[in-house]
Backbone as JSON, one array per atom type, in Angstrom:
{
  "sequence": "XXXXXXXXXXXXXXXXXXXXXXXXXXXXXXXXXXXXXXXXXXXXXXXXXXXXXXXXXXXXXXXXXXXXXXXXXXXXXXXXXXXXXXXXXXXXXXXXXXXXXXXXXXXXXXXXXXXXXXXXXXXXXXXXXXXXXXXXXXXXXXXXXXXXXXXXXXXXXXXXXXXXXXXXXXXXXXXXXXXXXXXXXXXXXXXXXXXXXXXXXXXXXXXXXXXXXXXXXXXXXXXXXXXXXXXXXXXXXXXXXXXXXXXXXXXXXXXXXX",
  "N": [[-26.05, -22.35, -21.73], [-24.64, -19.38, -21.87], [-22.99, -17.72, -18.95], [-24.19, -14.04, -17.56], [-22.72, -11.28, -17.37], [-22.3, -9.25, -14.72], [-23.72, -5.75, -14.8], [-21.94, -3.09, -15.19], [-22.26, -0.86, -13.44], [-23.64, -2.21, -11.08], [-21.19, -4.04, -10.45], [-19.62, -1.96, -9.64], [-20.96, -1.18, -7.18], [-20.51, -3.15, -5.53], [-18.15, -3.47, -5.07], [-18.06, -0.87, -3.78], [-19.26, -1.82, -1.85], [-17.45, -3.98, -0.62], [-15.7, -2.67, -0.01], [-16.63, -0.57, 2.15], [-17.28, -2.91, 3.91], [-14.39, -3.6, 4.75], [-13.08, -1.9, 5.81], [-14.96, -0.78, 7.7], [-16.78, 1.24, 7.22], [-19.19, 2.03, 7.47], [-22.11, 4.14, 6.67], [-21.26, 6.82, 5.86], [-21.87, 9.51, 4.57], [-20.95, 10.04, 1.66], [-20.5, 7.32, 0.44], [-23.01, 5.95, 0.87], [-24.88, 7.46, -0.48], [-24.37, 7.81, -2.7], [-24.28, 4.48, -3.46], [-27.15, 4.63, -3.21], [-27.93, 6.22, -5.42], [-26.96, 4.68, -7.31], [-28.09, 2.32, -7.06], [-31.11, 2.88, -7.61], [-30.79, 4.51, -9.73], [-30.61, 7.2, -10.4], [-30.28, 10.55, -10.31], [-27.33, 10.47, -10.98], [-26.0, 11.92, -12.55], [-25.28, 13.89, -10.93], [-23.56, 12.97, -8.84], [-21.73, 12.21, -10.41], [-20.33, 14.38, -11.32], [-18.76, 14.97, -8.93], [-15.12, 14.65, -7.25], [-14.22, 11.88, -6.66], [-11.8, 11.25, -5.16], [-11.89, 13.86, -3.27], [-14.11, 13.07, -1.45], [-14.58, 10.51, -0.5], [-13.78, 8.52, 1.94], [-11.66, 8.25, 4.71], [-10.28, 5.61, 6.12], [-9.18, 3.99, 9.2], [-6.3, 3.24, 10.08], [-5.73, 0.32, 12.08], [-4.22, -2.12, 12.77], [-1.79, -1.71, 13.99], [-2.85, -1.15, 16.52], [-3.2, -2.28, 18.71], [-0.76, -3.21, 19.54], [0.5, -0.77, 19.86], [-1.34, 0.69, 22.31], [-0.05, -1.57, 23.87], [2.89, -0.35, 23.91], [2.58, 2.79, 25.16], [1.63, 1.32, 27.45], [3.29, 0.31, 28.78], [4.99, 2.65, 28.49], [4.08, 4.52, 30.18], [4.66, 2.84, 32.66], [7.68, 2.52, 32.8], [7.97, 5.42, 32.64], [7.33, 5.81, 35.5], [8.58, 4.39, 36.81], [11.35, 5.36, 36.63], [11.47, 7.25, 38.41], [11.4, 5.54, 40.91], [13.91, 4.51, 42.06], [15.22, 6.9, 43.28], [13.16, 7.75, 44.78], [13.47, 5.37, 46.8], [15.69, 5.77, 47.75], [15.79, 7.97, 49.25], [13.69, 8.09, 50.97], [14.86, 5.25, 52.66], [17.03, 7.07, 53.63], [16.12, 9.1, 55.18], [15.04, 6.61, 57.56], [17.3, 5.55, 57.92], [18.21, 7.92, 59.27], [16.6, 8.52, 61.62], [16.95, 6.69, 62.83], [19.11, 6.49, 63.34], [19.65, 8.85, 64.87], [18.39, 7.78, 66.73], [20.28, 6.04, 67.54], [22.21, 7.41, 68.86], [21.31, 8.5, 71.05], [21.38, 6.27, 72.39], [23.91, 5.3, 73.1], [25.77, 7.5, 73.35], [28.96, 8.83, 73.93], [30.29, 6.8, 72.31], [29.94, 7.07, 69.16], [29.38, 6.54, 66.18], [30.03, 7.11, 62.75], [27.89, 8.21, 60.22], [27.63, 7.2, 57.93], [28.56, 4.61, 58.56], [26.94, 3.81, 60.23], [24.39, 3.51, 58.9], [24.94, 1.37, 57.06], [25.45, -0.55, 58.47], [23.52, -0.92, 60.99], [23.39, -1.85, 63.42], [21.64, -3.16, 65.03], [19.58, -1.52, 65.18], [18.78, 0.0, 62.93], [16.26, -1.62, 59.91], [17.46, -4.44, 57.87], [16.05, -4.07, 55.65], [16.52, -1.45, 55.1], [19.17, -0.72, 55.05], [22.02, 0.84, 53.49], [23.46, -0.96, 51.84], [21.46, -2.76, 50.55], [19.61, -1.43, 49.97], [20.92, 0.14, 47.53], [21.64, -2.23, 46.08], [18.52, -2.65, 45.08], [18.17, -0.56, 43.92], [19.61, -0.64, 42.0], [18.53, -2.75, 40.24], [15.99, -1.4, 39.7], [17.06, 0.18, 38.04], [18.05, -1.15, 36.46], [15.64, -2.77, 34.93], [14.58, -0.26, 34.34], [16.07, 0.21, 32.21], [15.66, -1.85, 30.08], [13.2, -1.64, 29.74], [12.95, 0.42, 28.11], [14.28, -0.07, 25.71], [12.34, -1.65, 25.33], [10.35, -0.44, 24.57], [11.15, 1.21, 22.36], [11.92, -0.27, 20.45], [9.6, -1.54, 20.05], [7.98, 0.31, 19.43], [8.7, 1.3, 17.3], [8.02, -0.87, 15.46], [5.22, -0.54, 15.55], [4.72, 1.71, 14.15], [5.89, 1.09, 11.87], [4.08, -0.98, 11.04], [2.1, 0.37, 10.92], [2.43, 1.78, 9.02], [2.44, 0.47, 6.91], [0.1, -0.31, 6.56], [-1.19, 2.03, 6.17], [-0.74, 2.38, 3.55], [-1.58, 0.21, 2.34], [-4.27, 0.76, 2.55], [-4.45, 3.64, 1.15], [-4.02, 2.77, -1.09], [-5.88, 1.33, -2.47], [-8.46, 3.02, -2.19], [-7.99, 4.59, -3.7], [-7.84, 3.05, -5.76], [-10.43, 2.62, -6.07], [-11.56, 5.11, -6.06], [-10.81, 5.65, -8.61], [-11.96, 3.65, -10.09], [-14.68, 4.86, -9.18], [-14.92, 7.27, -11.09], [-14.8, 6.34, -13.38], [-16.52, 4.81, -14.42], [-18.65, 6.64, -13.98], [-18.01, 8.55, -15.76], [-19.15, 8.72, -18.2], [-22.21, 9.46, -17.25], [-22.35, 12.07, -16.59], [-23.74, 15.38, -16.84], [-24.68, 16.63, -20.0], [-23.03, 19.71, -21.4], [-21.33, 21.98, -22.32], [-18.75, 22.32, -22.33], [-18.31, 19.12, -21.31], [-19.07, 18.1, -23.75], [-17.75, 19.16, -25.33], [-15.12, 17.75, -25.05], [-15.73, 15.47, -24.73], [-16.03, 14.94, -27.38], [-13.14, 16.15, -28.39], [-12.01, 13.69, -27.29], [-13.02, 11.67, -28.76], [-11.78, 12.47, -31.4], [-9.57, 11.86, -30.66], [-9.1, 9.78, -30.59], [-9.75, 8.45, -32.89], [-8.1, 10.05, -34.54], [-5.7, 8.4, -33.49], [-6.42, 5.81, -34.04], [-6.25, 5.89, -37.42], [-3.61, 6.33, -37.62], [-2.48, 3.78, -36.72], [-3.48, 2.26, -38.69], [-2.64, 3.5, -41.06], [0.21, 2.35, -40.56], [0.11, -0.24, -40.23], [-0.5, -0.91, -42.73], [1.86, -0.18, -43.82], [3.88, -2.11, -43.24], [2.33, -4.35, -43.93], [2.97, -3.99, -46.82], [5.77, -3.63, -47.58], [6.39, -6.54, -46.31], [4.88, -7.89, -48.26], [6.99, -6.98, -50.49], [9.0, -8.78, -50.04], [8.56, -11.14, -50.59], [8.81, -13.75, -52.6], [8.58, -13.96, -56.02], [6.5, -16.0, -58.01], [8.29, -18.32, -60.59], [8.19, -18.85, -63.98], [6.64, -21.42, -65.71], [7.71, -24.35, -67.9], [5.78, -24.68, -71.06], [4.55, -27.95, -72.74], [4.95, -27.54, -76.05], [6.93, -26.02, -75.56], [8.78, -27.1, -75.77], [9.38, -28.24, -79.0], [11.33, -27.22, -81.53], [10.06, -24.4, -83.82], [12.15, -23.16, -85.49], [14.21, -24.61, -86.68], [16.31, -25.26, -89.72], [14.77, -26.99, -92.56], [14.98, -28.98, -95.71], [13.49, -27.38, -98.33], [10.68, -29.35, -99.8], [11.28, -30.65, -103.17], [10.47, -29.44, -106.43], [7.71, -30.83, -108.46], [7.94, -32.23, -111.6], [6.22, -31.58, -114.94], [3.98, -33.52, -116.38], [3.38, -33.76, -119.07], [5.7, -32.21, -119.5]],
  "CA": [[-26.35, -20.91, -21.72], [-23.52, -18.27, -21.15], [-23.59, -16.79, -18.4], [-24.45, -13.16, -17.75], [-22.08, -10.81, -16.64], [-23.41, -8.09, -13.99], [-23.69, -4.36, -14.87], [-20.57, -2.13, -14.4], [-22.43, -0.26, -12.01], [-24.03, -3.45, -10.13], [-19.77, -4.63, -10.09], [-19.19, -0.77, -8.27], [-21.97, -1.14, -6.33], [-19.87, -4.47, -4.9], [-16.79, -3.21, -4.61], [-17.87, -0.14, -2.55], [-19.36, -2.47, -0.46], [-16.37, -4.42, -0.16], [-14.48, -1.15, 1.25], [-17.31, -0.33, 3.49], [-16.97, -3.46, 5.09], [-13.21, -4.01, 5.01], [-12.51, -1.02, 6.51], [-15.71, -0.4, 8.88], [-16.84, 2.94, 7.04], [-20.51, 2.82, 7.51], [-22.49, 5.18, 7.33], [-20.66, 7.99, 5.46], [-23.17, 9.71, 3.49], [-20.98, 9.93, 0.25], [-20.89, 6.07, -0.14], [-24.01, 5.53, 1.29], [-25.23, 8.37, -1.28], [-23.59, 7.16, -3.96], [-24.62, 3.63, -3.17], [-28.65, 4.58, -3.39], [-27.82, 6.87, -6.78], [-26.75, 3.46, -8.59], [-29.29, 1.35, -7.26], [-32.21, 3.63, -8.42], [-30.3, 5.02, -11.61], [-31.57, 8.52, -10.07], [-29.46, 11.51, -10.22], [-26.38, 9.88, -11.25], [-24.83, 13.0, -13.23], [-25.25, 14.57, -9.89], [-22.37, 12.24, -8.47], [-20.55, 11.9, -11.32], [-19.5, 15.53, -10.81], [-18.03, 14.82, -7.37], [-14.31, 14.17, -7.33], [-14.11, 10.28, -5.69], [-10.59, 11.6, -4.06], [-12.23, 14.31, -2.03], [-14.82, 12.67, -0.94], [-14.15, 8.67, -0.37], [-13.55, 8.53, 3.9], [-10.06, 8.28, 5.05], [-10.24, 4.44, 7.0], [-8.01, 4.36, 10.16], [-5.24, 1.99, 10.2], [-5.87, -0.08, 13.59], [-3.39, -3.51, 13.0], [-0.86, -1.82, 14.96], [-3.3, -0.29, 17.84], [-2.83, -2.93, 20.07], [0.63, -2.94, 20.32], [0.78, 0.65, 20.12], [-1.4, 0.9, 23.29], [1.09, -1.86, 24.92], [3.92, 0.2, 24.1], [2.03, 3.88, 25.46], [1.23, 1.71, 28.78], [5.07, 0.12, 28.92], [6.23, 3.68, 28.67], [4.18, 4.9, 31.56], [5.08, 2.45, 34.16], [8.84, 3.07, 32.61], [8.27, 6.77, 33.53], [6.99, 5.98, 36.67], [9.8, 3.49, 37.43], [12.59, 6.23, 36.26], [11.68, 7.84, 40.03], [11.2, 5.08, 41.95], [15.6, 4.85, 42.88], [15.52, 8.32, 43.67], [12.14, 7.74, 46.27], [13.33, 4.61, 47.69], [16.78, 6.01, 48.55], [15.53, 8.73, 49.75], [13.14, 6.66, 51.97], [16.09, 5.05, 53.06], [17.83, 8.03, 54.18], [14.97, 9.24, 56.4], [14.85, 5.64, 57.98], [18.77, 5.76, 58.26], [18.24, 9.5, 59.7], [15.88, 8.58, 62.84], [17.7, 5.01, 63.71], [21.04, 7.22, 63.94], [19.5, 9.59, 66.34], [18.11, 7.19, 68.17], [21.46, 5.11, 68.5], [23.35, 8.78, 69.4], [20.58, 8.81, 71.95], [21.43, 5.17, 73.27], [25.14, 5.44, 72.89], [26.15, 8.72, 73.62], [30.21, 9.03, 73.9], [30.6, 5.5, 71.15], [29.21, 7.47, 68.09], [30.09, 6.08, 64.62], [29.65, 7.88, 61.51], [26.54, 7.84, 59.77], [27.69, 6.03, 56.86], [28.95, 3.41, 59.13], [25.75, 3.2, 61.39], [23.51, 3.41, 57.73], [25.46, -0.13, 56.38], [25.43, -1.59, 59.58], [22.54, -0.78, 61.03], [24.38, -1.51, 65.05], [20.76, -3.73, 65.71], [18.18, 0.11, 65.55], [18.0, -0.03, 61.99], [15.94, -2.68, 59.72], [18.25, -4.77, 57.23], [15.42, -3.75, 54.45], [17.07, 0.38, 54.78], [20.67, -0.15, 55.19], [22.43, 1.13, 52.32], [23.43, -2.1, 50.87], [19.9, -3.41, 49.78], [18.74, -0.02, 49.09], [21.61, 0.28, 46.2], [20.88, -3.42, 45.15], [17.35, -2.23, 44.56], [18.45, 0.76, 43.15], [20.68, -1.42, 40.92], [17.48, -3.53, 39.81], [15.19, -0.82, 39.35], [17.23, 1.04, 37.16], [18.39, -2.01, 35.17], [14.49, -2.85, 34.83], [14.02, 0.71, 33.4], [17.0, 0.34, 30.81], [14.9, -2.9, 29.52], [11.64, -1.09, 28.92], [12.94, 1.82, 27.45], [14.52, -0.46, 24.75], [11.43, -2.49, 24.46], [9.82, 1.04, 23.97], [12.22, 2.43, 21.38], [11.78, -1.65, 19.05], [8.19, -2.2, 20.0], [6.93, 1.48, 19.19], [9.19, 1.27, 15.72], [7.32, -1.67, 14.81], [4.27, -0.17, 15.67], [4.77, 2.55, 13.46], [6.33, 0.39, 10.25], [2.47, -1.15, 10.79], [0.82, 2.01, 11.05], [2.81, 2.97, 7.59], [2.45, -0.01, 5.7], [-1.29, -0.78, 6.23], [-1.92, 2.74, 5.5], [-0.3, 2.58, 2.21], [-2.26, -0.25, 1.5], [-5.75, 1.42, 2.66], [-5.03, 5.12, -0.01], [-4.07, 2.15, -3.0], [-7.61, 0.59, -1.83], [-8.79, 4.24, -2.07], [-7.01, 5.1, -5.31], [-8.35, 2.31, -7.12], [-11.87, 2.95, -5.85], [-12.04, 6.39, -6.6], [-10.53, 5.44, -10.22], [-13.09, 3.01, -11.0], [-16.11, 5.22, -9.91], [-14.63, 7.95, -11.78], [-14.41, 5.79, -14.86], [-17.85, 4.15, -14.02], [-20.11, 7.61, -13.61], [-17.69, 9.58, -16.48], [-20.27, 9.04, -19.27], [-23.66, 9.62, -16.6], [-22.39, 13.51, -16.33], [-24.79, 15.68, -17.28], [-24.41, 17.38, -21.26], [-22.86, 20.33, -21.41], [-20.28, 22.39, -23.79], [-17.31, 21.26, -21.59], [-18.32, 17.9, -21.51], [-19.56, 17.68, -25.07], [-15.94, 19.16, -26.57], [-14.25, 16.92, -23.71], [-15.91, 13.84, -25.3], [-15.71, 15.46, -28.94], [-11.75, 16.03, -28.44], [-11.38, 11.77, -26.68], [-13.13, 10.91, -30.3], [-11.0, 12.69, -32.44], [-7.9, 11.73, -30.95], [-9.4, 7.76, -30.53], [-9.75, 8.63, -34.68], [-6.67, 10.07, -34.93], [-4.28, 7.04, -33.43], [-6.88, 4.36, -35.19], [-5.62, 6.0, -38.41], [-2.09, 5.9, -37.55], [-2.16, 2.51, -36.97], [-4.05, 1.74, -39.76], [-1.23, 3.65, -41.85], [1.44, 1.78, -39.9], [0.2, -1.71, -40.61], [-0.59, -0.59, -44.5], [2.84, 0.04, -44.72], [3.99, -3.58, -42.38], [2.01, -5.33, -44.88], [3.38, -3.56, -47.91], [7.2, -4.19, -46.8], [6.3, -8.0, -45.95], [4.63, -8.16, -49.7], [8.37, -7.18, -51.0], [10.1, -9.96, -49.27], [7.87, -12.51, -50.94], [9.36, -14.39, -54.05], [7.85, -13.84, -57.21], [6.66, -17.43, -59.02], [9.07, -18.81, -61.65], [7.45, -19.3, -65.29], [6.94, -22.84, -65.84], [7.79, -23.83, -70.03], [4.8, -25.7, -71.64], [5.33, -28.69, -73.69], [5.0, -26.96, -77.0], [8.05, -25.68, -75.8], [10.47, -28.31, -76.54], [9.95, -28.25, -80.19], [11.55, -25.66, -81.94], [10.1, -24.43, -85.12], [12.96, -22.61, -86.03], [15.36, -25.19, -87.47], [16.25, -25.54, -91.0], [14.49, -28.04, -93.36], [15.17, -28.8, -97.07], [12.3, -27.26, -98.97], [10.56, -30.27, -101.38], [11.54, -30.74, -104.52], [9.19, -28.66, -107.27], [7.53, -32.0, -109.81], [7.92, -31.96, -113.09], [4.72, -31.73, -114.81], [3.86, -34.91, -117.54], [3.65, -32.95, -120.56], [7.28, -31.38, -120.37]],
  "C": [[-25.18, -20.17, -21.09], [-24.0, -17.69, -19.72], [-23.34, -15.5, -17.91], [-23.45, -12.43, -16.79], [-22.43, -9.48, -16.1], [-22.77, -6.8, -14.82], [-22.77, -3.63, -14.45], [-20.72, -1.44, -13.09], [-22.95, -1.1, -11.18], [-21.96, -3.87, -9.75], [-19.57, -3.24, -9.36], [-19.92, -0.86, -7.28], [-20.8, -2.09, -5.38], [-18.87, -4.43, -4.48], [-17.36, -1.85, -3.74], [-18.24, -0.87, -1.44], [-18.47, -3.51, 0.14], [-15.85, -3.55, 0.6], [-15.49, -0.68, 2.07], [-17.42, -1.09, 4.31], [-15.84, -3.81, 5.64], [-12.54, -3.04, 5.89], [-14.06, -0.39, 8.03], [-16.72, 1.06, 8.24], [-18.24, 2.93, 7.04], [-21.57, 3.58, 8.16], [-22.3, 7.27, 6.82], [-21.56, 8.1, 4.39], [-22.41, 9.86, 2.25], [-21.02, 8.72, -0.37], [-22.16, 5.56, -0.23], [-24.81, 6.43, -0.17], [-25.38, 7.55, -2.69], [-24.16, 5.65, -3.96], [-26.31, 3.57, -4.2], [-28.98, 5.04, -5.09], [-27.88, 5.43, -7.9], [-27.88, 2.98, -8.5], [-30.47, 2.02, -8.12], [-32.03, 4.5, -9.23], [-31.05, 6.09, -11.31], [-30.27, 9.25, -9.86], [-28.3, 11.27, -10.18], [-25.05, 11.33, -11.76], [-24.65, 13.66, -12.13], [-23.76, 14.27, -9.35], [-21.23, 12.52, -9.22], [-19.35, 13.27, -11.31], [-18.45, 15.53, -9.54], [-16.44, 14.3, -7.88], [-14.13, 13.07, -6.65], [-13.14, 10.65, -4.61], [-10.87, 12.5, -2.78], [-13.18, 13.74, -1.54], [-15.05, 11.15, -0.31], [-13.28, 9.11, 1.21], [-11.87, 7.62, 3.44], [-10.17, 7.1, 6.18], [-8.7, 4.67, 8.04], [-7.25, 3.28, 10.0], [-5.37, 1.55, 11.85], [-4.96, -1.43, 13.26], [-2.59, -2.96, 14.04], [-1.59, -1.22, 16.68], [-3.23, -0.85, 18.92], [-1.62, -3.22, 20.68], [0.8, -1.21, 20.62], [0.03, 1.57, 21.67], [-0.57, -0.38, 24.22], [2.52, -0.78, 25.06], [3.27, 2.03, 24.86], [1.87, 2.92, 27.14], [2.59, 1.02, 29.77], [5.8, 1.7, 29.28], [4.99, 4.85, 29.93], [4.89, 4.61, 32.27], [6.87, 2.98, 33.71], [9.34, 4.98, 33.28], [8.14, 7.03, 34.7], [8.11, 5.8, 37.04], [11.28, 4.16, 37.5], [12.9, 6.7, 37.86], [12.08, 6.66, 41.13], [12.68, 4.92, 42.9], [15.41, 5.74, 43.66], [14.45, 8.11, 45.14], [12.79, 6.83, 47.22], [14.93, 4.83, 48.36], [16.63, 7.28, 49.75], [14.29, 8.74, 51.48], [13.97, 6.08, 53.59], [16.71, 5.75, 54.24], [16.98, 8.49, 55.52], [14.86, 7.96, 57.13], [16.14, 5.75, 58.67], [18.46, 6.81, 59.97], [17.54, 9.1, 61.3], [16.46, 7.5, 62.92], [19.32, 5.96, 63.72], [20.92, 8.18, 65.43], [19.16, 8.65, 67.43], [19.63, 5.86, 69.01], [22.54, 6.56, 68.98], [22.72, 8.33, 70.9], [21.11, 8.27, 73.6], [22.87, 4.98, 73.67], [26.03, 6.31, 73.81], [28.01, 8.88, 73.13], [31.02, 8.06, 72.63], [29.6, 5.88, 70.5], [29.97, 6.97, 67.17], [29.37, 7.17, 63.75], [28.36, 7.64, 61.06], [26.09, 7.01, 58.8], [27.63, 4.54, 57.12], [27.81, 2.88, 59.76], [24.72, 2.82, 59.88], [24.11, 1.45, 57.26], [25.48, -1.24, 57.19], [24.08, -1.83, 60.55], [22.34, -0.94, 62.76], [22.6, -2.35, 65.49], [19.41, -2.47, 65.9], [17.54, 0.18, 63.91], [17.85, -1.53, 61.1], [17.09, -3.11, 58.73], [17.56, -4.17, 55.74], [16.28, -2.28, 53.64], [18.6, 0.36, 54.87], [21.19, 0.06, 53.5], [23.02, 0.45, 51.45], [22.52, -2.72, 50.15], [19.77, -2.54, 49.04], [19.49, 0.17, 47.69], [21.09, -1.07, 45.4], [19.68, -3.11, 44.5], [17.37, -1.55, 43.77], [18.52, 0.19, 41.67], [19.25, -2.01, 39.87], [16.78, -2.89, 38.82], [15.78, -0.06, 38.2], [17.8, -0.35, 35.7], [16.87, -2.2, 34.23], [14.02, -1.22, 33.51], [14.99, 0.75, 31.43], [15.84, -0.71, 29.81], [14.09, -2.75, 28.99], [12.06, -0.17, 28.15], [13.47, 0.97, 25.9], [13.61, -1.19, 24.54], [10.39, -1.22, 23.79], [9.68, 1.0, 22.29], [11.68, 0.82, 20.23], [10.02, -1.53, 18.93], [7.17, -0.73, 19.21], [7.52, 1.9, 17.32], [8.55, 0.34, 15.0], [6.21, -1.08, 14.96], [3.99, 0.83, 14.64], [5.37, 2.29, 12.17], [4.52, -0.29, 10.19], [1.8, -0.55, 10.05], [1.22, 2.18, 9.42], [2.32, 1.85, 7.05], [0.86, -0.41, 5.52], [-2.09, 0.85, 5.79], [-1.45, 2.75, 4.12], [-1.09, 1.37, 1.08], [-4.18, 0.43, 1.45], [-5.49, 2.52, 1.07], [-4.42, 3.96, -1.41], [-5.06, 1.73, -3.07], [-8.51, 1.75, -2.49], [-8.6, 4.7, -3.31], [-8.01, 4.25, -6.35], [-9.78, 2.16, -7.61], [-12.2, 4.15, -6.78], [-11.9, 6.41, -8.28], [-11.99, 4.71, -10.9], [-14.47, 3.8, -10.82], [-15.89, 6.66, -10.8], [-14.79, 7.51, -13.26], [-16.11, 5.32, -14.98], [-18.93, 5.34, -14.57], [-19.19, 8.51, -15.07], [-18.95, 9.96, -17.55], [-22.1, 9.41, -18.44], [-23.41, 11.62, -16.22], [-23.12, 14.07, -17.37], [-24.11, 16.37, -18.88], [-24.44, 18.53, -21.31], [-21.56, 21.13, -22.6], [-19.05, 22.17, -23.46], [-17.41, 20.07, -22.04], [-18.55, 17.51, -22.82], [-18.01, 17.43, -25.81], [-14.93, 17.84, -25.93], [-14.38, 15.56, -24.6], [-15.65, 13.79, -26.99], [-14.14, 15.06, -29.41], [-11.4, 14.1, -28.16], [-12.03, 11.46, -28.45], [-12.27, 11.14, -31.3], [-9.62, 11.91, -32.37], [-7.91, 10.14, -31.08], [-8.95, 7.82, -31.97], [-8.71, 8.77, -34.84], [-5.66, 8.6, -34.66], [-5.18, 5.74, -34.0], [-5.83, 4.57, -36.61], [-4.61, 5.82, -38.75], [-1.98, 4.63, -37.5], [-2.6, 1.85, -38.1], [-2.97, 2.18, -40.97], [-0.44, 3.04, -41.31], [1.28, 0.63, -40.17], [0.07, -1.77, -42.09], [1.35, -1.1, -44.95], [4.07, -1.17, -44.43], [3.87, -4.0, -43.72], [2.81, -4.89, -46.15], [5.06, -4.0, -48.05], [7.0, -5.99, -47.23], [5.94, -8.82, -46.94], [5.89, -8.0, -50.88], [9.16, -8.47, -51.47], [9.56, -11.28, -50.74], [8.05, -12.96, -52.6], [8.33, -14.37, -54.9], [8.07, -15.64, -57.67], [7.36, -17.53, -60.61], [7.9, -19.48, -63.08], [8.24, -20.75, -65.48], [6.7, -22.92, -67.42], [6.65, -25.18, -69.85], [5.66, -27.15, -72.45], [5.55, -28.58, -75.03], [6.69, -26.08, -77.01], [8.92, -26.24, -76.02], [10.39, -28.85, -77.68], [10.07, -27.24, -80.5], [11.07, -25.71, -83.44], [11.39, -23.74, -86.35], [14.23, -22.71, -86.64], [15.05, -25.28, -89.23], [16.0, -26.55, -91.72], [14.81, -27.66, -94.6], [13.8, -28.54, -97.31], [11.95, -28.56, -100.35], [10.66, -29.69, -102.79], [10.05, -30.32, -105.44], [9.07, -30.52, -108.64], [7.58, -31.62, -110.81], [6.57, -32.33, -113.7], [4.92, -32.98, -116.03], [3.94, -34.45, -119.02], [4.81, -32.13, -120.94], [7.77, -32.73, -121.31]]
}
């Protein structure tokens, strides 16, 4: 026994529900709509009017969302981290600033510079604030920021070649949907003098290019009937005597009584 191949609209039915689950979309009352219309072959021309393109939900592209929130929480701490030089020298300086007064204090007449007491630190200040670490750090922190900002600038470009190419496959998803229930519901629109001439005009012109081809292979075959060797007359065997040679005519008898 063959077997039976489902209903055009039972095969749409299947494919919208493919794209309602491939993409998450339920729930949207024009599929869902549309959905109930097929099953119970109820108000179908209703639909059929609808353009599929405006109405068919716009699915979000999420493959790249998880890098795209690593790279959004990369380029915080990066903006944080842009300051942190600037605080911790500044830090620094205030640390510097009260261990200088207090070695003026202890000192008095054997003052050094401030640069000199900042790098050295003369036993008042810690080794953490003298201005050799503090630049090392500096040095770190700002190398650290160069690093993110270029994992940024790659990681948020990939994120966004994602974003493009899975939406480009979602509106061909979308495209091909809306095509087939367009093609699906064309003949369930309701009868009207648009639609009548609409379907009037698709017959004529179906008619029209049948005909053409039907003249176009007429004239194929006709051509291709040219080509084709005519059969050679075959001679009987009556033909290889000729009657048309010359015999002596018999001799006339003489009758008995001359």
């Amino acid at each position: 026994m063959a077997i039976r191949k489902p209903a055009p609209l039972t095969g749409l039915v299947e494919k919208i529900n493919a794209f309602t689950s491939s993409y998450r979309v339920d729930g949207d009352p024009y599929l869902d709509g549309l959905r109930e219309a097929i099953e119970s072959k109820k108000n179908l021309h209703i639909w059929a009017e609808l353009d599929p393109l405006d109405y068919l939900p716009h699915p979000e592209a999420k493959a790249h969302q998880s890098r795209s929130r690593l790279v959004r929480i990369i380029t915080v701490i990066r903006n944080v981290l842009v300051f942190a030089p600037v605080a911790l020298t500044w830090a620094a300086v205030g640390q510097a600033t009260t261990g200088f007064s207090r070695y003026i204090d202890e000192n008095g007449a054997d003052v050094v510079n401030f640069l000199d007491f900042w790098q050295n630190g003369y036993g008042i200040l810690d080794d953490k604030w003298k201005i050799g670490e503090v630049a090392r750090l500096d040095f770190l922190m700002i190398m650290v920021v160069i690093i993110l900002t270029l994992y940024v600038s790659q990681a948020g470009h990939t994120a966004e070649k994602l974003r493009d190419t899975e939406e480009e496959a979602i509106d061909r998803e979308r495209i091909a949907l809306a095509l087939e229930i367009h093609a699906q519901l064309h003949d369930k629109r309701k009868i009207t003098n648009v639609t009548m001439n609409a379907s009037l005009a698709g017959s004529i012109s179906r008619l029209v290019s049948a005909t053409h081809n039907l003249e176009d292979a007429s004239k194929v075959l006709e051509k291709a009937s040219r080509k084709i060797p005519k059969p050679a007359t075959s001679s009987s065997f009556l033909d290889s005597f000729s009657f048309s040679d010359d015999y002596d005519a018999p001799k006339k008898r003489k009758s008995r009584g001359a």
